[in-house]
C-alpha angles and dihedrals in degrees: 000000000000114000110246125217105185132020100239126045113230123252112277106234099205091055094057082047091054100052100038079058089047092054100043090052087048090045087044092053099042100033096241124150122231087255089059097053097052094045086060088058093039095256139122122233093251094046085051096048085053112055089045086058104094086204088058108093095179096077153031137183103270120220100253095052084048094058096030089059093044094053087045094054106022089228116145105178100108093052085053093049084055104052098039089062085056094044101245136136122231110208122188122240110226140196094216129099115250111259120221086254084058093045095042089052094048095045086048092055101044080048091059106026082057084044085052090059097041089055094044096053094037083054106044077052109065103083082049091254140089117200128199092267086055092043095054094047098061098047089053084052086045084054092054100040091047088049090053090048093047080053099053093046101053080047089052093044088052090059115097123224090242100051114108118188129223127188 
């Protein structure tokens, strides 16, 4: 667990950056005002300048703003922003069947990201030990290999009985 100085994380400037962007291009696109835009999220114009500011230390974007502006504007740059600063990946989920490009792709990366594994332990083997670096790595290559294949099997499970493919 990561030791914590203060009790409140300051404000992250990109991300301010990121969703002031976000609302003026929605603003821009539905011909909304800025008012407008802070009265949907129950806010005033002011309340809402504010806690986009990263020097302001009153107030911060609550959760629910957050989500209720993403499902208003469908814009999902900020969530990106967050996740890639955790590392993490956001996949969509979709309503379409998977394709055989979707499948080939899928079945191509399980295949290399197992071979991935095979080579990494075949290869931390070799001098007849595996340290802590080596373990570590591995099991970063066993976490990749197991989310490909995750990926091909909810693709396979969407796949109806009846559907036939054709190139």
């Amino acid at each position: 667990m990561k030791d914590y100085m203060h009790n409140k994380q300051p404000k992250d400037p990109r991300l301010c950056k990121i969703l002031r962007k976000a609302i003026t291009l929605d603003r821009k696109r539905n011909g909304f005002e800025w008012e407008d835009i802070a009265n949907e999220l129950g806010l005033n114009g002011g309340t809402l300048e504010n806690k986009l500011k990263p020097s302001y230390d009153n107030g911060d974007i609550t959760l629910s703003e957050f989500t209720h502006f993403m499902e208003m504007s469908a814009d999902y740059t900020a969530l990106e922003y967050i996740a890639n600063k955790f590392d993490l990946v956001l996949l969509k989920k979709t309503e379409a069947k998977p394709t055989t490009l979707d499948l080939n792709i899928l079945v191509d990366a399980s295949s290399i990201a197992q071979s991935d594994v095979f080579k990494e332990v075949k290869t931390d083997l070799a001098d007849g030990v595996i340290d802590k670096t080596e373990q570590e790595e591995i099991l970063k290559r066993i976490d990749e290999a197991q989310k490909t294949l995750a990926n091909l099997k909810k693709s396979i499970e969407d796949v109806s009985k009846n559907d036939t493919f054709t190139d």
